[in-house]
C-alpha atoms as one frame of an Amber mdcrd trajectory, in Angstrom:
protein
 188.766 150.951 -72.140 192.125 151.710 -74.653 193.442 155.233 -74.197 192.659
 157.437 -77.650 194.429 158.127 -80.767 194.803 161.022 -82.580 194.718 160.425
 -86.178 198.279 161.275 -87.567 199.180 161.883 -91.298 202.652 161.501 -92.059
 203.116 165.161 -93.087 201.915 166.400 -89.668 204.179 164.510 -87.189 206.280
 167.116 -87.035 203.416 168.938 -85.571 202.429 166.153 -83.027 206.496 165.870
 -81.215 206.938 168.057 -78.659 209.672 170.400 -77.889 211.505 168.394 -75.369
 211.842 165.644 -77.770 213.102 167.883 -80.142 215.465 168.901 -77.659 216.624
 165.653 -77.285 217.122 165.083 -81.012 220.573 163.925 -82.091 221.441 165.367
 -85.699 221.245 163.095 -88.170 225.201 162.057 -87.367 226.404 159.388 -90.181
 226.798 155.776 -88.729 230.350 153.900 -89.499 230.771 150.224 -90.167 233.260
 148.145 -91.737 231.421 148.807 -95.014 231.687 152.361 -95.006 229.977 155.555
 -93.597 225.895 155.612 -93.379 224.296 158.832 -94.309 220.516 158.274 -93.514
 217.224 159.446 -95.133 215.512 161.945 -92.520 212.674 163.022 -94.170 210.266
 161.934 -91.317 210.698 164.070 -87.969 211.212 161.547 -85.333 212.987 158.982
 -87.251 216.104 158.183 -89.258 216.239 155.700 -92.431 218.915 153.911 -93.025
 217.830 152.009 -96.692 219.231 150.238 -99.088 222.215 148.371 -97.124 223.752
 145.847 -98.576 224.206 142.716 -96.626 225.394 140.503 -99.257 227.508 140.425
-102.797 224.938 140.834-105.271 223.957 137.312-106.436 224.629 137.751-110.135
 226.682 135.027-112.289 228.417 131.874-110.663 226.572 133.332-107.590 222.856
 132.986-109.285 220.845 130.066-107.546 223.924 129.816-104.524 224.073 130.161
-100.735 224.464 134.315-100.696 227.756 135.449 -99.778 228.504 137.571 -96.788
 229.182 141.742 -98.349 232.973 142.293 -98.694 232.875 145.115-101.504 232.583
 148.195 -98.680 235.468 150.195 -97.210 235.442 152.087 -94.373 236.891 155.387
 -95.442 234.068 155.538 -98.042 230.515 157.842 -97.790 227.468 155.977 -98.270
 223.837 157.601 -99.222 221.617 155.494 -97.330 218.587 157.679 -98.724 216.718
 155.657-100.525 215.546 151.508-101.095 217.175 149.554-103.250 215.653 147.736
-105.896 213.352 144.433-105.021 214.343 140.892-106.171 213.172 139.291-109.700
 209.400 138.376-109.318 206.623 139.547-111.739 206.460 142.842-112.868 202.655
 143.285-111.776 204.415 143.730-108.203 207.105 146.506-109.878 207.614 149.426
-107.580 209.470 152.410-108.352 212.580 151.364-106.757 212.611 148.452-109.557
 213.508 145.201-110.035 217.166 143.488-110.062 219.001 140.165-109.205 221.347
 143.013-107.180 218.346 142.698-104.627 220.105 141.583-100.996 219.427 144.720
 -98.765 218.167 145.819 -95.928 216.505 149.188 -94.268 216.767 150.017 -90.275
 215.046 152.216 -88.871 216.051 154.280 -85.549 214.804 156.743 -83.116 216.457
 160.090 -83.613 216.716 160.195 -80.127 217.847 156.760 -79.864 221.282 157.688
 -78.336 220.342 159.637 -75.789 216.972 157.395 -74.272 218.428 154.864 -72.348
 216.806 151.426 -71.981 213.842 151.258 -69.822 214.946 149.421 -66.460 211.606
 146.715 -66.954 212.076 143.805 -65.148 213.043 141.230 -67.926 215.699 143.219
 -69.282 219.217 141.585 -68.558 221.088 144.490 -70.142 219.116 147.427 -68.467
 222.469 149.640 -68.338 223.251 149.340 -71.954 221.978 152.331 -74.204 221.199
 149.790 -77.079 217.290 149.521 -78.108 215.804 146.294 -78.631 215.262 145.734
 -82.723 212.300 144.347 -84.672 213.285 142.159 -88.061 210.344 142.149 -90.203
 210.580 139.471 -92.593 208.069 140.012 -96.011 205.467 137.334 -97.310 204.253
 137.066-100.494 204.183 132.531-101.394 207.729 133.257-101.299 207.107 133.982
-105.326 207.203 137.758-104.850 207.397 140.864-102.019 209.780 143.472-101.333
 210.889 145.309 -98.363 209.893 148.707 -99.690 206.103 148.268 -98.890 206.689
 147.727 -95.213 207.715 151.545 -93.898 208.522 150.776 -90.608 208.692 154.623
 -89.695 205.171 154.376 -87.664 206.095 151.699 -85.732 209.577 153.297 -84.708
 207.181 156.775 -83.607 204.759 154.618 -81.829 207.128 153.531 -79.568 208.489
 157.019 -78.546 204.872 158.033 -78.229 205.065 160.768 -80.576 201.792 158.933
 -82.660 199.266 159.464 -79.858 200.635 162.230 -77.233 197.367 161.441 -75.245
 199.466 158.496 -73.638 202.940 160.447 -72.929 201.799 161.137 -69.452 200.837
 157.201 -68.519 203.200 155.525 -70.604 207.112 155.450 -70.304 208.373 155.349
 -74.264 209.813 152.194 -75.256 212.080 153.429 -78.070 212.871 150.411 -80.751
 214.714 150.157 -83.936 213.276 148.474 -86.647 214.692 146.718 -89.741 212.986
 145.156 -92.951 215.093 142.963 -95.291 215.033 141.609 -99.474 215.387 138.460
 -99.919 215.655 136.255-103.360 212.036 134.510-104.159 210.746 132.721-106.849
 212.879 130.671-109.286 215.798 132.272-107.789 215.328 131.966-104.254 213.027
 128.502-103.740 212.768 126.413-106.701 213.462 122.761-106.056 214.778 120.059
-108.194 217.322 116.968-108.411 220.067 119.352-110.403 219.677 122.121-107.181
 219.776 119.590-104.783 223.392 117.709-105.985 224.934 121.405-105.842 223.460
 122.131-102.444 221.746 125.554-104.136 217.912 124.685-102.428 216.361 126.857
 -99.987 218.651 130.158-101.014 215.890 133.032 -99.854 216.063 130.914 -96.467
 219.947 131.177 -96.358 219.298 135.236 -97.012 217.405 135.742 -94.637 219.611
 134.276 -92.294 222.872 136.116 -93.934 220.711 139.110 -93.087 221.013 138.088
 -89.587 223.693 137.718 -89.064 224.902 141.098 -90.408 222.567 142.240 -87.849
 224.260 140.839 -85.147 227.786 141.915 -86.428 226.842 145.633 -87.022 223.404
 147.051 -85.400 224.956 147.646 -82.650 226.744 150.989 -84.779 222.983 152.034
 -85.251 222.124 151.729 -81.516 220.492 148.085 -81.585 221.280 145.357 -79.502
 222.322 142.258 -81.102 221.652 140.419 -77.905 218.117 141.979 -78.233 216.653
 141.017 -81.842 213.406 139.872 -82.014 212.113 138.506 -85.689 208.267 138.777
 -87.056 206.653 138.481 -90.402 203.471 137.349 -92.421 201.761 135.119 -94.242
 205.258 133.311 -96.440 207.420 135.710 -94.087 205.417 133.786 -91.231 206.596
 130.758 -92.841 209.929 131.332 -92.622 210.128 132.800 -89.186 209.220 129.286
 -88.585 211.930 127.780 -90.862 214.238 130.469 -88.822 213.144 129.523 -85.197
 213.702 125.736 -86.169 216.771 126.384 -87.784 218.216 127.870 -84.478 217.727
 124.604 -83.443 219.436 123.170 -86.094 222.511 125.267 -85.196 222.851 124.862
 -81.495 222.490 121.181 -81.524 225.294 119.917 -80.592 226.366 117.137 -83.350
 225.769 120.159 -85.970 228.941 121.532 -87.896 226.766 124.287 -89.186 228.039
 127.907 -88.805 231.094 126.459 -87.039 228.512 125.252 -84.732 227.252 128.435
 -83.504 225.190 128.026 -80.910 224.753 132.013 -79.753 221.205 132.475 -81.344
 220.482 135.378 -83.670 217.330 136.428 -81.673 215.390 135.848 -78.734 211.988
 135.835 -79.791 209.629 135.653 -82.663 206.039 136.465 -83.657 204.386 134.685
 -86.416 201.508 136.180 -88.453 198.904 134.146 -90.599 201.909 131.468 -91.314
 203.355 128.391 -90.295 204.196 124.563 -90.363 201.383 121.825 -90.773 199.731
 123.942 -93.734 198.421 122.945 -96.928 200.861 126.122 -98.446 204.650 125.804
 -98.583 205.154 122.301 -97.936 208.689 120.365 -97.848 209.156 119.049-100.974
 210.995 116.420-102.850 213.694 117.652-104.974 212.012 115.221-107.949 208.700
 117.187-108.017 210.557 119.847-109.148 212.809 118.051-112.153 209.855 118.482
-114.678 209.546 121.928-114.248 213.349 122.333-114.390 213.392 121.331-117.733
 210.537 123.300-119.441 212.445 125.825-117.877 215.846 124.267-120.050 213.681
 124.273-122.909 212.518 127.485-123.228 215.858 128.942-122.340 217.434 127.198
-124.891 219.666 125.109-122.280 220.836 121.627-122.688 218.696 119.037-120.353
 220.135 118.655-116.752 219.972 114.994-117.657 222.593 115.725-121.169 226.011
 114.685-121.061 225.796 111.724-118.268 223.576 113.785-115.950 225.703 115.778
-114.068 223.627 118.766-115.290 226.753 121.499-115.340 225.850 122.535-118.663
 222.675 122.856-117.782 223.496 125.351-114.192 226.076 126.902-116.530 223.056
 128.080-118.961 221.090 128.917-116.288 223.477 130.939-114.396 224.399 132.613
-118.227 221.058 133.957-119.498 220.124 137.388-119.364 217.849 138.027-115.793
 215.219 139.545-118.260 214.871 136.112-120.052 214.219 134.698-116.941 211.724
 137.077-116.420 210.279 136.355-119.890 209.946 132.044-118.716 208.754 132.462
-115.450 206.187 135.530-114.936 205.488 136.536-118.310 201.423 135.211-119.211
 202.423 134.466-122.753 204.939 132.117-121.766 204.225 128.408-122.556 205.543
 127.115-119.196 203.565 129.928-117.322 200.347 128.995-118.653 200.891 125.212
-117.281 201.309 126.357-113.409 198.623 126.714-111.125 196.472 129.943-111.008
 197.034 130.910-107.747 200.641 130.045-106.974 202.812 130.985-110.521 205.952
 129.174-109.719 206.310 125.681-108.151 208.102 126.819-105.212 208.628 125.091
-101.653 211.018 124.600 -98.811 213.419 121.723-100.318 214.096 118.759 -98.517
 217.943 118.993 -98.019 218.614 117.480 -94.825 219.897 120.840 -93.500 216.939
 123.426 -93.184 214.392 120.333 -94.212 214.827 117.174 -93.249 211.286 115.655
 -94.732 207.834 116.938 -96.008 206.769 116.662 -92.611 208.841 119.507 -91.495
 206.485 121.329 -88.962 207.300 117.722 -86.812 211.178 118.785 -86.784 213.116
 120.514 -83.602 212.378 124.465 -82.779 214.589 126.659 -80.566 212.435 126.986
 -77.777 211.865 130.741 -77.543 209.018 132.871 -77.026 206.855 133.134 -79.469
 203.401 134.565 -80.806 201.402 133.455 -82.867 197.878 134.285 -84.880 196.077
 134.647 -87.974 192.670 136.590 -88.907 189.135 135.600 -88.697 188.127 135.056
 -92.523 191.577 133.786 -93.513 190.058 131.641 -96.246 188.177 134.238 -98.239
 191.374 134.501-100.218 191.732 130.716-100.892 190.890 128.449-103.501 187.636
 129.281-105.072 186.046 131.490-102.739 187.112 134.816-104.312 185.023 133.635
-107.172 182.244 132.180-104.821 182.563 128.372-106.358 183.900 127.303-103.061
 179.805 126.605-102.129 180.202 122.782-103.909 180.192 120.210-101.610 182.118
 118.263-104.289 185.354 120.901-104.020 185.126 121.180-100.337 184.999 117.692
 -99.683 188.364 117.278-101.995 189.657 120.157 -99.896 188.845 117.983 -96.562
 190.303 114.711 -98.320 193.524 116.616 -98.923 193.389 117.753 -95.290 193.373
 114.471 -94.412 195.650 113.019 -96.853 198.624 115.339 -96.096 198.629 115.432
 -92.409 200.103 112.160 -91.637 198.888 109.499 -89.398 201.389 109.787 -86.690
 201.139 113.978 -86.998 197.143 113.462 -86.531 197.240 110.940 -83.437 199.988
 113.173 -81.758 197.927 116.643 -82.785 194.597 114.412 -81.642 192.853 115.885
 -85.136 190.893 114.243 -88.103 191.173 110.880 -88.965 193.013 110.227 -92.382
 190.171 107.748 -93.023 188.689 109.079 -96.307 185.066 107.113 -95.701 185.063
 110.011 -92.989 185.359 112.916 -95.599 181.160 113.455 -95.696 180.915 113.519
 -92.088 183.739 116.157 -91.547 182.069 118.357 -94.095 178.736 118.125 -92.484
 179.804 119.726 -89.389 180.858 122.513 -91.875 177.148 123.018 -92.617 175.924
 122.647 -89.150 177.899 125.269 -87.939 175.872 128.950 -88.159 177.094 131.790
 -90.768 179.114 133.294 -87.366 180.608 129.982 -86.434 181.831 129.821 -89.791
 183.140 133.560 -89.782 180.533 135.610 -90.454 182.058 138.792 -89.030 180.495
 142.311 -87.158 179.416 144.408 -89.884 179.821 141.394 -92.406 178.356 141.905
 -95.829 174.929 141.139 -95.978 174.600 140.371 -98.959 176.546 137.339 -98.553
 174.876 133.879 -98.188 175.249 131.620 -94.939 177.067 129.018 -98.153 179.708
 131.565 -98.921 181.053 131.240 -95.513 180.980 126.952 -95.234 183.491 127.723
 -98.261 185.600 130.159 -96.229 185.820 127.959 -93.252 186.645 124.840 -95.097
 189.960 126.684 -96.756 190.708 128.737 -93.778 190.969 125.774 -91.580 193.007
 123.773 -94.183 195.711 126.777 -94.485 195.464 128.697 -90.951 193.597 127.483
 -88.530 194.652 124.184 -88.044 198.137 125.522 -88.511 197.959 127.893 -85.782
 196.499 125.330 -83.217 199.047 122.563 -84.011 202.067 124.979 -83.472 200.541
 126.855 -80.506 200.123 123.527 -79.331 203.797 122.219 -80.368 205.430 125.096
 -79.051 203.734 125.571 -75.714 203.721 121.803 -74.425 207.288 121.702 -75.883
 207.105 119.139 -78.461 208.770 121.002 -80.740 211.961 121.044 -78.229 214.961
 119.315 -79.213 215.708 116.403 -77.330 218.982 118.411 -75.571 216.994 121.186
 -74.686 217.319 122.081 -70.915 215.197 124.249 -69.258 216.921 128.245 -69.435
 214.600 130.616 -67.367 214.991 134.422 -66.705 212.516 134.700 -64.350 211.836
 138.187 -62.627 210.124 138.410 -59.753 207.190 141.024 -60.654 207.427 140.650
 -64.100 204.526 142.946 -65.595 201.606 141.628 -66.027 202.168 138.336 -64.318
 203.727 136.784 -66.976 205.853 134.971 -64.882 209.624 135.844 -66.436 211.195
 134.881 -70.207 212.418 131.886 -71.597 211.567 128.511 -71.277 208.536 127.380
 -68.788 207.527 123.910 -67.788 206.199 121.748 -70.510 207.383 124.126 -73.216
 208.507 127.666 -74.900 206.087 130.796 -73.445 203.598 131.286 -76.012 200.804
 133.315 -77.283 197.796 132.929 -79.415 195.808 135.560 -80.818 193.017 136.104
 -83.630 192.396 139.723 -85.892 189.057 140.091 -85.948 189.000 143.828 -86.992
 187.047 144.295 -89.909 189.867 146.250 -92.144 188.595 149.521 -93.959 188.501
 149.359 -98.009 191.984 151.865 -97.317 194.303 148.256 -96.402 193.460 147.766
-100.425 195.190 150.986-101.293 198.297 150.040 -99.334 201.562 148.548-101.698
 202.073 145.516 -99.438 198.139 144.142-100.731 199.185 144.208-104.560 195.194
 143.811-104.811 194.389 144.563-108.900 192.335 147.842-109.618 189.947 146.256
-111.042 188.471 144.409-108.191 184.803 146.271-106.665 184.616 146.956-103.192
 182.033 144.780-103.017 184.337 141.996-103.192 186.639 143.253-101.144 183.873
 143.751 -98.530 182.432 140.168 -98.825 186.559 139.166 -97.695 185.975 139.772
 -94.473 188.598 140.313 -91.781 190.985 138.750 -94.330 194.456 137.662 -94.973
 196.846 140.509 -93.685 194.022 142.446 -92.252 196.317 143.397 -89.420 198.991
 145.043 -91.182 197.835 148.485 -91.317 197.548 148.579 -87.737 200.503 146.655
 -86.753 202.996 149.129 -89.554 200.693 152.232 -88.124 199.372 152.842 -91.668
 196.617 153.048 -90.430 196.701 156.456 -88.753 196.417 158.284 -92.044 193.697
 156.451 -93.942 190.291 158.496 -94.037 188.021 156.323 -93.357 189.522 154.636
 -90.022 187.612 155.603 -86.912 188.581 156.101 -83.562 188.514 152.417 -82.532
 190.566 151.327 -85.411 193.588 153.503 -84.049 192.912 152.463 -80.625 193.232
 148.458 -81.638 196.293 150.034 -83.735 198.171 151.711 -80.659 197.337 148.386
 -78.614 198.828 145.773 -80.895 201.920 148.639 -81.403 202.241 148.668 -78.509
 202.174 144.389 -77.517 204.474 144.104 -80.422 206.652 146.708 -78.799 206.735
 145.097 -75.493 207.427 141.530 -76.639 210.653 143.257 -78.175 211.802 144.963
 -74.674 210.309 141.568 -71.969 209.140 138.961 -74.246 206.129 139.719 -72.902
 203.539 141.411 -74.660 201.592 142.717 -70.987 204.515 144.989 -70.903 202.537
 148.240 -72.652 201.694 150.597 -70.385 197.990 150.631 -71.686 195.309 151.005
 -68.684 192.302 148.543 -68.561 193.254 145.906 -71.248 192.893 142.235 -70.401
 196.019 140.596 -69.733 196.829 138.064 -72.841 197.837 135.085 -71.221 199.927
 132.044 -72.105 198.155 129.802 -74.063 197.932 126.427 -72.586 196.777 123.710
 -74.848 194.584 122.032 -72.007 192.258 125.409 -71.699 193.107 126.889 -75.469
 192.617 130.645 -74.656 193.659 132.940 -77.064 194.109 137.515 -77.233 191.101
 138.517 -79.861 192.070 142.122 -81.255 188.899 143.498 -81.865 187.301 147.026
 -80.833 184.212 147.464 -82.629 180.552 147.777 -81.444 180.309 146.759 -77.739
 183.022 143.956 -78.177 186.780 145.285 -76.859 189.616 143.449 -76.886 190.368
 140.448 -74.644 190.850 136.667 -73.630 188.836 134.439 -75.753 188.431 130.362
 -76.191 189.928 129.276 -79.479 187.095 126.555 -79.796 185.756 128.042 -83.098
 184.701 125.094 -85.402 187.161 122.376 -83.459 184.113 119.954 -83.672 185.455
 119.810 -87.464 188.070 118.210 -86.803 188.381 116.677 -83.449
């Protein structure tokens, strides 16, 4: 059984450390870097926040819509307050926080153990740099359809306390701290971050909240070091559109260390080691590669309501047009692209407000097929929830019951995963007579094949959830088994890829060393099936409107981002969690934790929990989080509804 949690409130950790830690508390000493002197925000006993660091020149004029540029403006003699977030990038102003919204966006927040400088590294036995005081460091990368999200509404204080135990003192005596740093990062979304079009593509400006993110990275590597990370020791994770691009970053490590690529100056000395990936990821319906001509049209509604010559004016070249673009006012911008009384906002789709993608530029995305391109072969994890669908298409509204929309859902299933991808994945057929029979299974399958949940509303009919399925399985599921797949057989590997293993001899739990193992990248699947308390709707990150009942929040389900709470440790102050809910919240802490120190999350100290083991696409096993009623958590077969599409 998991060890217990005490339920913590932010404003009683102070309370909860214990006088030798205190002891061991470093002042809050300033940090120096090239940029200047970092005074941090120590509000929170336990921790200090470093917020609001630039990493880049703020992207405003000839710099709007271009690759970011690395942050040049600091010096070192001067005194920075590092107290408090800076403002989030454009997006709409329904997802406004109080730190506000600006173009001067590109920042980051770390977050470090007070301690940090005096806890050494735990010896384990995957650590190559066991004598170096530098912590291993978490990059948690934001999702939101890449339209919207800010770092602000990921506090990764929690997760920085779990791993010195101060959350849960009841495991101090059985469990050696693992002390981490932490680090959440802005990046540009939207129009100004992943719009695609003919005019963006000639000036090589697609794909700029990708290039961000990786600028980010790199000023990681360069500087965490002054904070007490290890650069040789970064490991990346994010969800939903953040899952996507930990994807888009873990093949675009490949990219970089090939050996016929110029990129970087041909950098080959990766960024990080490892990466988890949360309810995102290649082979989905959502963020697909696409052409820089599906996005000319809405390029110039966007000229049109700006008042901006046509990219087309003038012999094509389209300068005037970038020049007009890069010249308006951010708040007209604003006014085009988010605001509901705008004529060109009224034309998108309902559920994604900006035509936004990863652009095919032969660089970060070489076709629409991308999830069929080259990954570093690293180790990864990777999940989603159990009722990832109930926030999809028309099931929010409960129309998702016709078989005439869920058998267009099932043609487009078909239709977009090609006919090579589906003979290599052994899937569906793309044969649309076949649509019918594909569905049927759908209603064959019972209410809990089709993820009808413990504790699930019962109000809901065994219909709502054929509707949940259908749309879970066209944006998550199949995802998830496709790249588990990929990634663990090594399909994904570049054709230069040689085989680079750190094996230990008694690794913990068995997992057999780091790196690269036969076949493939080590890899982990896993499913949240943690029904998530009404709380996780009161938390920034879920942007959920006021207006919607609990009921319908209820009928969700374990849901899209369901796991957050637990895996930030928000969780520990919401009223109505219960006992197992912190439990399941220490554990995945805790794997997270230990993927960061041995790429390996069996590393955690935790007595009596199944070991999560690689998944092998022959047997298809995958880690179920779940600790409610008599079920704990453990091993299970990912086999749930594969007779749809098999």
């Amino acid at each position: 059984m998991l060890l217990l949690v005490m339920p913590v409130f932010t404003s009683q950790l102070l309370l909860l450390i214990s006088p030798a830690a205190l002891c061991q508390a470093l002042p809050p000493l300033p940090v120096l870097t090239p940029q200047g002197t970092y005074h941090p925000n120590t509000s929170i006993p336990g921790v200090e926040q470093f917020l609001g660091i630039p990493y880049a020149e703020p992207p405003l004029g000839a710099l709007r819509f271009a690759d970011p540029q690395p942050y040049t403006s600091g010096d070192p003699s001067q005194q920075i307050d590092a107290t408090s977030y800076g403002p989030a990038c454009l997006q709409d102003r329904a997802f406004e926080a109080a730190n506000g919204l600006s173009e001067d966006c590109l920042t980051l927040n770390i977050y470090r153990p007070t301690a940090a400088a005096v806890n050494p590294t735990p010896n384990t036995p995957n650590n190559t740099t066991s004598s170096s005081p530098l912590l291993p460091v978490l990059i948690y990368i934001y999702g939101g359809a890449n339209i919207g999200g800010q770092s602000q509404h990921y506090t990764a204080s929690n997760l920085v306390l779990h791993s010195l135990n101060l959350l849960h003192p009841t495991t101090t005596a059985t469990n050696t701290p693992k002390p981490v740093l932490a680090v959440t990062l802005n990046y540009r979304t939207g129009g100004l971050g992943f719009l695609s079009n003919t005019l963006f593509a000639r000036n090589n400006l697609l794909n700029a909240g990708l290039k961000d993110q990786r600028l980010a990275l790199r000023w990681l590597r360069a500087n965490i070091a002054a904070f007490g990370g290890d650069p040789r020791r970064m490991v990346i994770f994010g969800q939903s559109a953040g899952s996507f691009n930990v994807w888009m970053q873990v093949r675009y490590e490949a990219y970089v260390s090939s050996a016929s690529s110029s990129a970087e100056g041909g950098d080959a000395d990766r960024l990080f080691r490892g990466a988890i990936m949360e309810s995102g990821g290649p082979s989905s319906l959502a963020l697909r590669g696409v052409r820089p001509e599906e996005g000319d049209g809405f390029l110039e509604g966007s000229l049109r309501a700006l008042g901006c010559p046509s990219a087309a004016a003038n012999g094509g070249t389209g300068q005037e047009a970038l020049a007009c673009l890069r010249g308006v006012e951010a708040e007209e911008l604003m006014q085009v692209w988010y605001n509901s009384s705008s004529e060109l906002y009224n034309t998108l789709d309902e559920f994604v407000q900006l035509p936004v993608g990863f652009g095919i530029d032969g660089e970060w995305v070489k076709s629409e097929n991308y999830w069929d391109e080259d990954a570093a072969q690293i180790p990864m994890m990777i999940g989603d929830t159990l009722n990832e669908g109930s926030l999809y298409g028309r099931v929010p509204t409960g129309l998702a019951t016709n078989e005439t929309y869920l058998a267009q859902v099932v043609a487009i299933i078909q239709t977009t995963l090609t006919p090579p991808r589906l003979k290599q994945e052994n899937l569906h057929t793309t044969d649309l007579t076949l649509t019918r029979p594909v569905l049927s299974t759908y209603y064959n399958h019972t209410a809990a094949e089709n993820g009808r949940g413990f504790d699930a509303d019962p109000t809901a009919p065994d219909s709502y959830y054929i509707g949940e399925a259908v749309l879970g399985d066209a944006v998550q599921d199949i995802p998830r088994r496709i790249n588990l797949g990929r990634h663990a057989s090594g399909a994904d590997a570049p054709n230069t890829t040689t085989a680079t293993t750190t094996t230990a001899s008694g690794s913990c739990g068995g997992g057999g060393g780091v790196g690269k193992k036969a076949g493939g990248a080590k890899t982990w699947g896993y499913r949240w099936s943690q029904k998530p308390r009404l709380s996780l709707f009161n938390e920034r990150f879920y942007g959920f409107p006021p207006d919607v009942p609990d009921a319908s929040k209820i009928r969700a389900g374990v849901l899209h981002a369901s796991e957050l709470g637990s895996v930030f440790g928000d969780i520990y102050g919401w009223p109505d969690a219960v006992e197992q809910d912190k439990q399941l919240a220490s554990l995945v802490q805790s794997m997270w934790i230990s993927f960061a120190y041995d790429l390996d999350p069996n590393c955690h100290g935790i007595p009596d929990v199944p070991h999560w083991d690689n998944y092998d696409p022959s047997s298809a096993a995958i880690f179920n989080f779940e600790n409610q009623g008599s079920t704990t958590p453990g091993m299970i077969p990912d086999d749930m509804r594969l007779d749809s599409y098999v």
